[in-house]
C-alpha positions as a LaTeX table, in Angstrom:
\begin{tabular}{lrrr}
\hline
Residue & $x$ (\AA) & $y$ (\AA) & $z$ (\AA) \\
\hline
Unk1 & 57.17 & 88.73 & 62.68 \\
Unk2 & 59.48 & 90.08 & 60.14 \\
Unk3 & 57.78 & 93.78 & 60.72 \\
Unk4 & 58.84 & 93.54 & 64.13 \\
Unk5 & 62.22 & 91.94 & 63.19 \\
Unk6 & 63.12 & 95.07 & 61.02 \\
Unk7 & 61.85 & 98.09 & 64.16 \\
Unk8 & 64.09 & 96.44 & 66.05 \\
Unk9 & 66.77 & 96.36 & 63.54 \\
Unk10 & 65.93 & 100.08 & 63.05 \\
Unk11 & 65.60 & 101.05 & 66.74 \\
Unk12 & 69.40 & 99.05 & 67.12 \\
Unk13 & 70.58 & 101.70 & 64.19 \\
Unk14 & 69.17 & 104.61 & 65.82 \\
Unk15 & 70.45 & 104.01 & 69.20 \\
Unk16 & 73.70 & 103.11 & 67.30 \\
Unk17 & 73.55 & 106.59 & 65.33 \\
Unk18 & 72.62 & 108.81 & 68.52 \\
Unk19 & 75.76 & 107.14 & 70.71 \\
Unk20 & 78.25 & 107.82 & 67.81 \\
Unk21 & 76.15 & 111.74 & 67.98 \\
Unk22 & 77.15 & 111.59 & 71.61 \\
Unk23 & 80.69 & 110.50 & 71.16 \\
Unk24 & 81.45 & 113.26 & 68.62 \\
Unk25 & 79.75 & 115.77 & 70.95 \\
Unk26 & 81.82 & 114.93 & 73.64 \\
Unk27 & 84.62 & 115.27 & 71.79 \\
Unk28 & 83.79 & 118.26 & 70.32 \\
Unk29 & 83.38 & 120.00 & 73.70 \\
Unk30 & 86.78 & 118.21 & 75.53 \\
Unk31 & 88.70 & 120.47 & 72.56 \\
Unk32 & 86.23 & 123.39 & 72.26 \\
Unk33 & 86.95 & 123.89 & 75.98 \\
Unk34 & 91.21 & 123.82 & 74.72 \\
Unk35 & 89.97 & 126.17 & 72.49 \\
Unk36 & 88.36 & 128.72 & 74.97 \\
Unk37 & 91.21 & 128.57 & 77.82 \\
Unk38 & 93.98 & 128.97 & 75.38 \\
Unk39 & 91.66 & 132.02 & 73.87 \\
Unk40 & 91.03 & 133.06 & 77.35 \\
Unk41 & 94.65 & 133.36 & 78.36 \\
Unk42 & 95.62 & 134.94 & 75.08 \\
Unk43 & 93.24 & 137.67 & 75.70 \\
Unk44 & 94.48 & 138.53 & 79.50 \\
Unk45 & 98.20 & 138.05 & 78.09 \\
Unk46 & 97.83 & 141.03 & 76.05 \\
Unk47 & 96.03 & 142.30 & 78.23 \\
Unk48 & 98.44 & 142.79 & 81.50 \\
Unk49 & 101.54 & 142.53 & 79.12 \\
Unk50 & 102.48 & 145.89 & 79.59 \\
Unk51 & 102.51 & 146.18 & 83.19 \\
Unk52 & 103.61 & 142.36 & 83.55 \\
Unk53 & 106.02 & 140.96 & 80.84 \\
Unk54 & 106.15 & 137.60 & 81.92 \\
Unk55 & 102.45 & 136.52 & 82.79 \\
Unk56 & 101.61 & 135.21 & 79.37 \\
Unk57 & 104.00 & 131.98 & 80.33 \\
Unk58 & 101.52 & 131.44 & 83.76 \\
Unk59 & 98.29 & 132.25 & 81.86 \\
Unk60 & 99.03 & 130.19 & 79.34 \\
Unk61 & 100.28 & 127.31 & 81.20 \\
Unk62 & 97.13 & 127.54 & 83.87 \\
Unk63 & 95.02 & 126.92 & 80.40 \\
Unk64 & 96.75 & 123.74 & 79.43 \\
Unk65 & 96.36 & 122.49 & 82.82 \\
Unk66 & 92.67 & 123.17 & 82.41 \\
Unk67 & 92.30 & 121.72 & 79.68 \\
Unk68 & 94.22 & 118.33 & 80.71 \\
Unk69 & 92.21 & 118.51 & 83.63 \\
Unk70 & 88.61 & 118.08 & 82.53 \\
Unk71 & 89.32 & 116.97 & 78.83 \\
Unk72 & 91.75 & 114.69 & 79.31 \\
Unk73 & 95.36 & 113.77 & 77.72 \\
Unk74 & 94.09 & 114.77 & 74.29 \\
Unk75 & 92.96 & 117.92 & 74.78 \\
Unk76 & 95.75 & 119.02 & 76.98 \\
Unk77 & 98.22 & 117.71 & 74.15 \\
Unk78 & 96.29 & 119.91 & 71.97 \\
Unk79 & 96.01 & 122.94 & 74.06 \\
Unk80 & 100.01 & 122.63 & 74.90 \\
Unk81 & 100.32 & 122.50 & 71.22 \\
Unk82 & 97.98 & 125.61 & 70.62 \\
Unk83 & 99.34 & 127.51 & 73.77 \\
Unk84 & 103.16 & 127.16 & 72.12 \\
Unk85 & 101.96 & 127.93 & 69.03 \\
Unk86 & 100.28 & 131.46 & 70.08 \\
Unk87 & 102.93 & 132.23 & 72.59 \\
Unk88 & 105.30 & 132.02 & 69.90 \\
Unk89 & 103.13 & 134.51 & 67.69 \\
Unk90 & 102.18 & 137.17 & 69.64 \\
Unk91 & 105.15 & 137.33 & 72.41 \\
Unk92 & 108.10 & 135.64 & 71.44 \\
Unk93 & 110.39 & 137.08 & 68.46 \\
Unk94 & 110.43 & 137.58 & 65.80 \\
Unk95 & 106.53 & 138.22 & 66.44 \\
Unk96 & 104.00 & 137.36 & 64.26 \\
Unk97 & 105.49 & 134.30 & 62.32 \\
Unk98 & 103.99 & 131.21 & 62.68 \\
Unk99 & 105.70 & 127.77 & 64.14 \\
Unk100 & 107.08 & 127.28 & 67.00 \\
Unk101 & 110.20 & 128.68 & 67.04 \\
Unk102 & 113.26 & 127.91 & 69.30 \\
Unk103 & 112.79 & 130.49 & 72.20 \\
Unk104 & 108.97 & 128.83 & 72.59 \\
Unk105 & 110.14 & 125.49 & 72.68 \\
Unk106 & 111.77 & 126.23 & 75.90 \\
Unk107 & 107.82 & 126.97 & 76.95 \\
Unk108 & 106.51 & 123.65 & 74.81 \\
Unk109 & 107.70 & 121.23 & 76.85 \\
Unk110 & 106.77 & 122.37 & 80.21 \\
Unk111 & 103.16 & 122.76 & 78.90 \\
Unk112 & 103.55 & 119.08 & 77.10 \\
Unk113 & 104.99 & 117.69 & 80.56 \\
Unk114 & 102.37 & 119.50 & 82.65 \\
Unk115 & 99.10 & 118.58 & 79.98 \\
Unk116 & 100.07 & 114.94 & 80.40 \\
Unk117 & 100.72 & 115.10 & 84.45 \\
Unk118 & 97.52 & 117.29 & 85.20 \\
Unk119 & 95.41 & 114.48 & 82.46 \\
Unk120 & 97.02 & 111.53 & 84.65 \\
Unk121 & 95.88 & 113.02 & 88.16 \\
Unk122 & 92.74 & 113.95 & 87.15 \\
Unk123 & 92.71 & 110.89 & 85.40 \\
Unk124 & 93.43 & 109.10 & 88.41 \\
Unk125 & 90.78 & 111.05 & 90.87 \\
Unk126 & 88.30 & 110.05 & 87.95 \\
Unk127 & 88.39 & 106.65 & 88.51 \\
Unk128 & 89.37 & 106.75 & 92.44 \\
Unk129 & 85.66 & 108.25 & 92.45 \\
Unk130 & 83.78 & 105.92 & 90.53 \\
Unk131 & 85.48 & 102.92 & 92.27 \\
Unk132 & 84.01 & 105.02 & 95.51 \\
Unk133 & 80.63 & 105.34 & 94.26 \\
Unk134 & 80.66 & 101.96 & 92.95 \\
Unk135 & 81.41 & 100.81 & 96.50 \\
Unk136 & 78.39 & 102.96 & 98.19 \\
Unk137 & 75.99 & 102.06 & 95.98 \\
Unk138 & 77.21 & 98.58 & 96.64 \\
Unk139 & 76.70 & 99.38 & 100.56 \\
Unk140 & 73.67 & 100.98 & 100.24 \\
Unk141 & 71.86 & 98.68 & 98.16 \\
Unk142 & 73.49 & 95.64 & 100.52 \\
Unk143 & 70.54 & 92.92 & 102.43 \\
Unk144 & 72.93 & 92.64 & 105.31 \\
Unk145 & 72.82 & 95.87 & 107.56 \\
Unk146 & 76.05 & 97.53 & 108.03 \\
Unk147 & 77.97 & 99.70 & 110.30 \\
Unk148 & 81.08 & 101.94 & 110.95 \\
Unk149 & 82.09 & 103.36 & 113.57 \\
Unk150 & 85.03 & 104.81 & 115.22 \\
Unk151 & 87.08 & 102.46 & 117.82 \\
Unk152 & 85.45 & 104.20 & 120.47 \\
Unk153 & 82.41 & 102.37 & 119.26 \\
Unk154 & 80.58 & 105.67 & 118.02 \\
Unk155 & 78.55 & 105.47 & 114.69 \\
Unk156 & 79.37 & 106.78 & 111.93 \\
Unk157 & 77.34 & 105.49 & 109.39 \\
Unk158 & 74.82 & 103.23 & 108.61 \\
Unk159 & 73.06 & 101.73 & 105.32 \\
Unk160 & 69.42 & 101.29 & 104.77 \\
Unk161 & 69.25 & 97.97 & 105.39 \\
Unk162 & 69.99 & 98.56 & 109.07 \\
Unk163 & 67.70 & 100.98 & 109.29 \\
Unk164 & 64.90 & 97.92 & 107.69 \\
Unk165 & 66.44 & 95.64 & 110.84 \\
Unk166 & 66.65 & 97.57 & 113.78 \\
Unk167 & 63.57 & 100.14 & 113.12 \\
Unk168 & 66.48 & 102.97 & 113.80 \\
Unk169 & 66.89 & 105.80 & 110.58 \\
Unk170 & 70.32 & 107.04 & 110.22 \\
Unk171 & 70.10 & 110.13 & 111.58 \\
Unk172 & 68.93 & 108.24 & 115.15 \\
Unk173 & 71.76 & 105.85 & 114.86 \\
Unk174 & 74.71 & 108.27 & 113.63 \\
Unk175 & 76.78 & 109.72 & 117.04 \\
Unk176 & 75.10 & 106.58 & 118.66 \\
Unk177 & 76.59 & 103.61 & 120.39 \\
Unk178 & 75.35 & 99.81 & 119.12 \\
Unk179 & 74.98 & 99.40 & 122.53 \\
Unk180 & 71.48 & 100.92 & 121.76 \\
Unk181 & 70.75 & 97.91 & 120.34 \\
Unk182 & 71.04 & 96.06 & 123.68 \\
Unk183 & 68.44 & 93.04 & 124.55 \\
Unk184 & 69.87 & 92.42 & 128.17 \\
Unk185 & 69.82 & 88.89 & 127.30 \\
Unk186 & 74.06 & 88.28 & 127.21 \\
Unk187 & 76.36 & 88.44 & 129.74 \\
Unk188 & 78.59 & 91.51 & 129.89 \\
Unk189 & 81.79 & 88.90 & 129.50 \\
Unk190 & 80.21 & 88.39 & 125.58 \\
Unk191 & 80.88 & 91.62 & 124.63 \\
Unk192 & 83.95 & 91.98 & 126.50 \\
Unk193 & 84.57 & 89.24 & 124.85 \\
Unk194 & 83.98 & 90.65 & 121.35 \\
Unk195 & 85.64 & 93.76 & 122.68 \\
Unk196 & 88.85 & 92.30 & 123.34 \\
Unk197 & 88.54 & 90.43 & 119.70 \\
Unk198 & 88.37 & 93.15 & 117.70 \\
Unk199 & 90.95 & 95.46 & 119.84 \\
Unk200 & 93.51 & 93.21 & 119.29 \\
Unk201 & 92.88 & 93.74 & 115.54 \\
Unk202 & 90.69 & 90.43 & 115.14 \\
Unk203 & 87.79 & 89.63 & 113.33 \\
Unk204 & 84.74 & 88.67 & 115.22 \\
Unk205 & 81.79 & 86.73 & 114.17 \\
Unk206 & 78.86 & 85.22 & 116.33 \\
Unk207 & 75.25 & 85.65 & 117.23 \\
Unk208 & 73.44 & 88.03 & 119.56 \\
Unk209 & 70.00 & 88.54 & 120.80 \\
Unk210 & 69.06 & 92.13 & 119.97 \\
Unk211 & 66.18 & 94.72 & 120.38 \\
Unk212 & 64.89 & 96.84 & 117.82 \\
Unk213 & 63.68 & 100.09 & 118.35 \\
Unk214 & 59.92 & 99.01 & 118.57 \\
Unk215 & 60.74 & 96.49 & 121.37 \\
Unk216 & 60.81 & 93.38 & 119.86 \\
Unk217 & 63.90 & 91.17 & 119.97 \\
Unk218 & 65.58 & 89.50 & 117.04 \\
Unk219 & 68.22 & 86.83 & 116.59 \\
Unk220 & 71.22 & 88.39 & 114.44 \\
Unk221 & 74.40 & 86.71 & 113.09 \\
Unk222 & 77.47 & 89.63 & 113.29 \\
Unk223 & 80.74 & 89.69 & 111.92 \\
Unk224 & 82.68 & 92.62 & 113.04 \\
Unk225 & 86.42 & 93.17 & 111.81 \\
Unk226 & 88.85 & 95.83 & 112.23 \\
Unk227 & 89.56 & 98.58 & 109.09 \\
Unk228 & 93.34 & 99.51 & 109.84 \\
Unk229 & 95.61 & 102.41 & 107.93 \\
Unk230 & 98.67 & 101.75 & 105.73 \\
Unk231 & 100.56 & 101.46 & 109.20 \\
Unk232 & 98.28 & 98.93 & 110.33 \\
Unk233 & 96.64 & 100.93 & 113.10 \\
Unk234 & 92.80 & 100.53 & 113.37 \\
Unk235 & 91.01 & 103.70 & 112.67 \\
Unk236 & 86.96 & 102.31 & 112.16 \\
Unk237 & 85.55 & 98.31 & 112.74 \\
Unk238 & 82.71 & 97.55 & 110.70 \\
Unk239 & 80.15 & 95.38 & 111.19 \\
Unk240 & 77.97 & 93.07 & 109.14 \\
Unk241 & 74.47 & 92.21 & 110.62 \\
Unk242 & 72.45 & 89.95 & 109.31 \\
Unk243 & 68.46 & 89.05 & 110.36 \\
Unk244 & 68.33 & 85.55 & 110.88 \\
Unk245 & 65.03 & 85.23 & 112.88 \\
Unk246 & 63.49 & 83.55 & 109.44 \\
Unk247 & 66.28 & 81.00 & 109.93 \\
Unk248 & 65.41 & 80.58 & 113.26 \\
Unk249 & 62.20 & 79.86 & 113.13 \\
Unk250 & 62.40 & 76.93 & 109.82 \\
Unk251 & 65.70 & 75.44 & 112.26 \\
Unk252 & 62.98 & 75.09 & 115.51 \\
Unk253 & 60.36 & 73.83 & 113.24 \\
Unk254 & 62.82 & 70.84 & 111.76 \\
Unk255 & 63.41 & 70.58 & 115.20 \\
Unk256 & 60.05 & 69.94 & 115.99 \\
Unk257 & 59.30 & 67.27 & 113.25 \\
\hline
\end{tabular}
């Protein structure tokens, strides 16, 4: 027991000592990559400074950007920093002292304002994507089938589970109307019904008799609601379908008893 008590205790160190190895990589490569731009845009400075004077401010700046962009704040601090400092060596007089003199400061803090702007949007677009893939693998991995589709009642898309209920892959159901879906078994003033619901920016919710693409017909419980822009026109409706033929069958059995 203690043997076994002190692997894991070693295997919790390792994995401790290899994600501290992985931070400092990381790291390492956010200002390596500082590095490189602002070693990049030295080179074609001096490169194009005879037949354009002025570049080195654009080159440089595009590599603090860059390096804000996928390294973050920090490394786009550090790149500014790094970008002044070389501007102010090899272009600005008096040439070839180092510091950041008072002509280059004029270039330090547009590459400090721009380093921290360009880290904050790609900040931003960072997490605006993770909260979106958060949200489809949510969808995807959902036991209720759902649906978009445009307010002409086209689909759009359609997540696995759907495709488990109706028998219908997404690639049959996208461009498709649910009307595909049909049983024949409702009167047409049930979906005008939930037509006129969700038009008028409702949500919807109620049971339908349905038919799968073998045939068979199924019970489902629906909620369908309205997605609307900022200006509160509806743009999709999406609907929630739950199989409730299980539920069905154990409420007609009670029934029976």
């Amino acid at each position: 027991m203690e043997h076994v008590y002190e692997h894991d205790i070693e295997r919790s160190h390792l994995g401790v000592v290899a994600e501290k190895a992985s931070v400092v990589w990381r790291t390492c490569l956010r200002y390596g990559l500082a590095v490189v731009f602002v070693a990049t845009a030295l080179f074609l400075s001096l490169l194009v400074h005879s037949i354009a004077h002025n570049a080195f401010v654009y080159l440089f700046l595009a590599a603090v950007m860059a390096s804000a962009w996928l390294g973050r704040r920090g490394p786009g601090l550090f790149a500014a920093l790094l970008a002044s400092l070389t501007l102010d060596y090899f272009f600005l007089p008096p040439l070839y002292t180092l510091g950041i003199g008072r002509e280059a400061w004029t270039h330090a803090f547009p590459f400090l304002l721009m380093a921290v702007l360009s880290a904050w949007v790609s900040s931003n677009l960072r997490l605006s994507r993770q909260e979106s893939a958060r949200l489809t693998c949510a969808v995807e991995q959902a036991a209720d089938g759902i649906v978009i589709t445009d307010t002409s009642g086209n689909i759009q898309y359609v997540n696995p589970a759907f495709t488990r209920i109706t028998g219908y892959s997404r690639k049959e159901a996208i461009g498709q109307n649910p009307r595909l879906l049909k049983s024949g078994k409702h009167d047409p003033k049930y979906y005008k019904n939930l037509w006129e619901t969700i038009r008028s920016g409702n949500v919807w919710h109620g049971e339908l008799i349905n038919r799968r693409k073998n045939g068979t017909f199924y019970p489902e419980e629906m909620t369908i609601a309205p997605v609307q822009d900022a200006g509160g026109a509806t743009t999709n409706y999406i609907a929630i379908k739950q199989d409730v033929t299980e539920r069905k069958r154990v409420e007609e059995a009670l029934h029976r008893t």
